[in-house]
N, C-alpha and C positions, 0 to 999 in steps of 0.2 A: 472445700470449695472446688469447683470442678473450671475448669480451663473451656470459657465457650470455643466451638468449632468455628474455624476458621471457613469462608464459602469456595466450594471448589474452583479454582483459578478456572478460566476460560480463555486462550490465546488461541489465536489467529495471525498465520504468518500468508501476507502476500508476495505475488513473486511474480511481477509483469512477463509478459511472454514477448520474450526473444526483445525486447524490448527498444534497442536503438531500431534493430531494422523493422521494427512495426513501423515506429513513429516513419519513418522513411518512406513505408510502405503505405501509410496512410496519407503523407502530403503528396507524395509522387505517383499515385494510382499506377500508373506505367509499371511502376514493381511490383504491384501483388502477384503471387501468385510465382513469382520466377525467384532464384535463388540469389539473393542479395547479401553483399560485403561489406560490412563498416569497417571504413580505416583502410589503409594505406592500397597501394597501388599491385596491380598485379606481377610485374616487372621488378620490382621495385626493394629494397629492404622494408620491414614494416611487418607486424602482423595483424590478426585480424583481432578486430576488437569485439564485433558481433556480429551473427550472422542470422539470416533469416532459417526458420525451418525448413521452405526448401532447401536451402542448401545444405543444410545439417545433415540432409540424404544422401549426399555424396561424401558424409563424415568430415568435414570441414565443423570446425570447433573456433571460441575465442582462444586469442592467444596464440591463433595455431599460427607458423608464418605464409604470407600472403605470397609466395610460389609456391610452398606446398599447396595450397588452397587454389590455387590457378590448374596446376596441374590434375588438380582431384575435379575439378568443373572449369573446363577453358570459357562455359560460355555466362559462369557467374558477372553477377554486375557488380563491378566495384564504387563504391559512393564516397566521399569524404564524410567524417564525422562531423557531428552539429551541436557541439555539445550543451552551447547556450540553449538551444532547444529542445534538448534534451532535460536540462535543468529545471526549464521553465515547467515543463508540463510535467517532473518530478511534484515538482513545487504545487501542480495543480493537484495530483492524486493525496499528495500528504493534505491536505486541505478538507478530502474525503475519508480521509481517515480519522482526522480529527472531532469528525461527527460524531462517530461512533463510541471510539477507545477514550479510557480516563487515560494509557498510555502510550505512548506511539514509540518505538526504536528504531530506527533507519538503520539499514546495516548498507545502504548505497541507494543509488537512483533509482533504482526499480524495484529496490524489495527490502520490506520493513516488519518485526514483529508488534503487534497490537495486543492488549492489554483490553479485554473487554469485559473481566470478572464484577463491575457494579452495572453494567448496565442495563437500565431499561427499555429498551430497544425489545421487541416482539419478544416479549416476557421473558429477556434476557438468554434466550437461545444464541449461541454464541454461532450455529450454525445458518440460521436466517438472516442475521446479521453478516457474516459472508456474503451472503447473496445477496444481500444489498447493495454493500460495501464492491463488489464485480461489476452489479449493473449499474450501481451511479459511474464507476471507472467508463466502462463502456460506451454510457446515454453521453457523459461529458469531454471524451478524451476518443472516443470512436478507437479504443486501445480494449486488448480481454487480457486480464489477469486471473493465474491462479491460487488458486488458497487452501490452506490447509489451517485443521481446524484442532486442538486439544488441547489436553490439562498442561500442556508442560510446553515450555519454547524449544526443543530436542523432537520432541514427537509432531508439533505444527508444523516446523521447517520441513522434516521428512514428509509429511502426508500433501506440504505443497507442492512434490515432483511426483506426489504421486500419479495423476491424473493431467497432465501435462498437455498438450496447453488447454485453455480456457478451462479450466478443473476445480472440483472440490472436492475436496476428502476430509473425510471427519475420522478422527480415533478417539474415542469415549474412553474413561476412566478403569472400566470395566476391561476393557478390549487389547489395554497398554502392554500390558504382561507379555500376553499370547502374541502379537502385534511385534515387539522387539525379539524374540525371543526366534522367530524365523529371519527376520532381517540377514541378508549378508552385511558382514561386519563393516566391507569399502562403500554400503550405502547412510553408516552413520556417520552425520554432520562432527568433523573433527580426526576424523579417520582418513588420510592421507593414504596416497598410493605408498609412499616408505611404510607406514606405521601398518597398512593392510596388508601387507609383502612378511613384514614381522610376525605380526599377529596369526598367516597362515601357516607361519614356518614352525611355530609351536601349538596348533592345531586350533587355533581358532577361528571356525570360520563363518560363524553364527551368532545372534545375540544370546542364544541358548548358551554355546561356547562359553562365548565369554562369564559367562554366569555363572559357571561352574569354577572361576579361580578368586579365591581371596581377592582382598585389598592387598593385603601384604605383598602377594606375589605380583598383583597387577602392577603396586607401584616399585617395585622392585624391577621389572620388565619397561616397564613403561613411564618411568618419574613422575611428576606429579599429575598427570596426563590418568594414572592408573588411578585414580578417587573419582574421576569424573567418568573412566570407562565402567568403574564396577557399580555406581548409580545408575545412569543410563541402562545399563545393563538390566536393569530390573523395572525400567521404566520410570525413574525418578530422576527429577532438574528442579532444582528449585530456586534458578537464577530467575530476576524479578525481568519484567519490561522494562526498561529504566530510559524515562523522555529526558531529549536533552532539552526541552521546553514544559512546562504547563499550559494548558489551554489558555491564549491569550486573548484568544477572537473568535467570533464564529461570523464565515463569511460562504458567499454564492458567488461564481461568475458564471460566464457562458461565453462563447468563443461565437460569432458568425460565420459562419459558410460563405455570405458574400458581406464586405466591408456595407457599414451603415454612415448616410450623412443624414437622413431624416431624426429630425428630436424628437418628431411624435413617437415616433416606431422605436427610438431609445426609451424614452420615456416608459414605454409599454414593457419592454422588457425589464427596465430598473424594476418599476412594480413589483413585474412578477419576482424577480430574485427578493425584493424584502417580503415579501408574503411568504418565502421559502426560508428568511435566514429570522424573520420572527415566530414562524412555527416551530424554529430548533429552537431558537431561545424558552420558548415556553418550553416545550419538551424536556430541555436542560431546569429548568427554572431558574436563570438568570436571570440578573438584572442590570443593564448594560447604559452606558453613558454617552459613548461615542460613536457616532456614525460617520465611514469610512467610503466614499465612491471613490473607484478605481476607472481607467478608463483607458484603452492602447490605441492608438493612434491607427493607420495602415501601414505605418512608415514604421512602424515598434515600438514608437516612443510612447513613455508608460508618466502617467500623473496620477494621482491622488488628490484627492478634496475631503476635508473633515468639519466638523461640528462637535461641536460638544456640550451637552444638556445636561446643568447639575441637578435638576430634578429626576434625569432618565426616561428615557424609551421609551414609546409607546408606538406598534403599528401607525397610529393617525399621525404622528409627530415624523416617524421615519419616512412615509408615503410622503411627506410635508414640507419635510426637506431636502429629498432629494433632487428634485428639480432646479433649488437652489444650488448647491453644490454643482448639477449640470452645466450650468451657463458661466461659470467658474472656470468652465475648461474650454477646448475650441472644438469642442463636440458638433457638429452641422458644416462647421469651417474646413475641416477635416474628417475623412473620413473613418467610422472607426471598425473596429475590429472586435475588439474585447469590452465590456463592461460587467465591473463586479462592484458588490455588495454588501460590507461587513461591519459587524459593530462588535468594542471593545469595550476597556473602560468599567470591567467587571465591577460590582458588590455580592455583597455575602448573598448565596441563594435565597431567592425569598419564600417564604413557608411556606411547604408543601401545601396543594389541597386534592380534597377528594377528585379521581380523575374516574368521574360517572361515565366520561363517554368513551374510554380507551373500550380498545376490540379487544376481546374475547379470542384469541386466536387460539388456542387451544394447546397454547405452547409452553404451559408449566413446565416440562417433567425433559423437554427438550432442551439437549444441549447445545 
């Protein structure tokens, strides 16, 4: 009896660009485009927590301390950290990820590995799927992230600095070998400035190098550190995605440019977000109970309004109710900001059917 084949895993790791001082650099216009400091003062003890790409030009790094960083650019801006808003709008991208991946692992606020090996997303190209996955980030968050694309979480992490910022890099299966094998040894994730200092001193300076010493000796040089160099080494990880959650909801929101006190013009926009979170629901083929409106004030203050339908969901019912849940809140009275859209309250998938009208994209044999 023969042991069916397992389907080639498919991760995608994203990696926001530069990340606090985007966010910075996107509500305070004034900063694009000039070299900006997250965290502490010029003057001051403190260092920096993140910097803009310009500033990365005059070699200013996080971490680095903020008179070094003064002295390397007097005419950087220094900004205080935000970090509640920073969270929040983590909190919006993981939401978009969620779309996608049966997996999601956060490794921090700005960058998380995904798990996309079942999905049906553009006939499971796991690289079309990135570019989704960048342009919803983008269209929702006016923020560009880059991504890298392979069989393994070791090789995705690396190909997402490949192409830096707003970037995609793909390493295919095929490609893995020859791929690590030039690699400098200080550009693999787990490779420490000590550990790369080591590694040259006994002539490794390559993924090729490395590939040329046992496990024995690796872990002998390296303790338990050396099992995972001499896999890598050959292009092998076969650490899982692992969510600290399972999908619990599938929701939309959208952020306003200018505060809204109009319900018509809310109204219009709820629509559209459920015509968008019940086309993923089919998509997924879910069947969902609970309908969730979200709603942020101007002032931040954030409510919720739910329902709940033991029969379940249907587009007519969700269009149905939203309105109600509206007038729930002081939505017209105040004016808002944010309004989202999600429903929970899962059941067992409901039986697949023939999908006659899915596109033809042409993307079998892509990864």
């Amino acid at each position: 009896m023969t042991t069916p084949l397992l389907p080639q895993r498919k991760i995608i790791h994203v990696d926001m660009d530069a990340f606090f001082a985007s966010v910075e650099q996107r509500d305070q216009p004034k900063y694009k485009g000039k070299p900006l400091i997250v965290g502490g003062k010029p003057h001051e003890r403190g260092v920096v927590a993140a910097c803009s790409y310009e500033a990365r030009q005059f070699g200013i790094h996080s971490a680095m301390p903020c008179s070094t960083a003064y002295r390397l650019c007097p005419n950087a801006i220094f900004v205080p950290h935000r970090f509640d808003v920073y969270r929040e709008v983590s909190e919006q991208i993981r939401t978009i990820f969620w779309r996608y991946a049966s997996d999601v692992e956060p490794l921090s606020l700005d960058e998380a590995y995904l798990d996309v090996t079942g999905s049906a997303y553009f006939n499971g190209s796991a690289t079309y799927i990135a570019q989704a996955i960048k342009h919803d980030i983008f269209t929702e968050t006016d923020l560009t992230a880059s991504a890298g694309v392979s069989y393994n979480k070791f090789l995705a992490k690396i190909a997402s600095d490949m192409d830096k910022p707003n970037g995609l890099y793909v390493i295919k299966p095929e490609q893995g070998l020859a791929f690590v094998s030039s690699l400098a040894v200080g550009k693999f994730h787990g490779v420490g400035p000590a550990t790369e200092a080591k590694m040259q001193a006994i002539g490794i300076a390559t993924g090729d190098d490395l590939r040329q010493w046992s496990k024995a000796d690796l872990v002998t040089h390296f303790g338990k550190s050396g099992h995972y160099f001499y896999h890598i080494a050959r292009g092998v990880d076969e650490r899982p995605v692992q969510s600290s959650r399972k999908r619990k909801s599938i929701g939309k929101e959208t952020t306003f440019q200018q505060d809204i006190r109009s319900i018509i013009e809310l109204k219009g926009h709820i629509d559209s977000l459920a015509e968008q979170v019940w086309a993923q629901l089919q998509r997924l083929k879910f069947s969902a109970r609970t309908l969730t409106l979200k709603v942020k004030y101007a002032n931040f203050q954030q409510v919720t309004r739910s329902v709940t339908e033991e029969n379940g969901l249907d587009l007519n019912k969700i269009t149905g109710l939203l309105p109600e849940l509206l007038s729930r809140t002081e939505a017209g009275e105040l004016a808002v900001r944010l309004v989202g859209v999600s429903v929970s309250g899962f059941e067992q998938p409901v039986p697949a059917v023939q999908q006659s009208q899915q596109l033809d994209l042409g993307l079998n044999d892509a990864f």
